[in-house]
N, C-alpha and C positions, 0 to 999 in steps of 0.2 A: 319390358319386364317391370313390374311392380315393385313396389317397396315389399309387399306380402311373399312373393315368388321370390325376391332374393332372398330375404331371411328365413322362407326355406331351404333354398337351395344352401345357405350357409351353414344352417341346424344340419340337415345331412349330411354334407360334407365340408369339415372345417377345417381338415388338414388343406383342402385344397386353397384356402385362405388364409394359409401359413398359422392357423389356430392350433390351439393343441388340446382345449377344454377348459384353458382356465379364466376365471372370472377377468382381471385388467386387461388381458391382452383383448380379449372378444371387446368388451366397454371401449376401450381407445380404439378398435378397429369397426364399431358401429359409429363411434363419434367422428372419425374419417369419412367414413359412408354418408352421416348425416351433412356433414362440412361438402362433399363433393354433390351433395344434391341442392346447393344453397339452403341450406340448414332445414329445409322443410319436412323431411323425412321424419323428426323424432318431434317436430313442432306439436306442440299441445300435450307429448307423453308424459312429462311431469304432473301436469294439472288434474291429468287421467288417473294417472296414481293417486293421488292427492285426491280425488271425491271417490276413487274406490276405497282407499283409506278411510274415508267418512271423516275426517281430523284436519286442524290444519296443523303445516307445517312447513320449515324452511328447508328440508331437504331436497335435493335435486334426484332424478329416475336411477342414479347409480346406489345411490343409500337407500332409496325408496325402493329397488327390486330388493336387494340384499335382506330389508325388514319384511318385504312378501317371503321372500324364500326361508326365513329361519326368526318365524314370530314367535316373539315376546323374549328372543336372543338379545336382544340389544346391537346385533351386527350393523353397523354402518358403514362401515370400511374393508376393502376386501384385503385389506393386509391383516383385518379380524380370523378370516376363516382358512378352516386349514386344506388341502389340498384336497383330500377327498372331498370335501363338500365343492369347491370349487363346481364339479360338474354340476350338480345340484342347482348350484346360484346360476353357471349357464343356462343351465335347462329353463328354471325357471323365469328368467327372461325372455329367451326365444318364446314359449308360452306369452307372457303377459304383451309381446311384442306383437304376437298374431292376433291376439284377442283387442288388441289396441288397433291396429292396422282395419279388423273386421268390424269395427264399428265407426270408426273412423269414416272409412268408405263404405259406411250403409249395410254393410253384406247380414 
């Protein structure tokens, strides 16, 4: 299985990944996933960020999804947002992860 096929299989179902929707838990539990793949998995997603941004800057892909998901908010931190958006900031990761993933590997 792919980096692509798990993170959908995880978008589908995330209870079965002890997920529940909300932003920290899913981020530390992608950053595990990256860690057990010897870190190669998210390798280059910041950077991706960063020239889809068109700007530079020192943020890392956890503040860099957060400012895709709720632009010109100022959110960087997900102890910013409040629970219903939560799924939002998920979603919108799993998004930017596949679209990262499919270019990535050429698709």
């Amino acid at each position: 299985m792919n980096d692509k096929e798990f993170i959908e299989q995880v978008r589908a179902r995330p209870g079965l990944y002890g997920l529940d929707g909300s932003y920290y838990p899913t981020v530390t539990f992608l950053i595990g996933y990256d860690l057990g793949r010897s870190a190669g998995s998210l390798r280059g997603f910041t950077e991706w960020l960063v020239a889809r941004k068109g700007e530079e800057t020192n943020l890392n892909w956890i503040a860099l999804v957060l400012e895709e998901a709720f632009p010109g908010a100022g959110i960087r931190h997900w102890g910013s947002i409040e629970k219903k958006q939560e799924r939002h900031a998920v979603n919108c990761l799993f998004s930017l992860l596949l679209e990262f993933f499919d270019e990535r590997d050429g698709v």
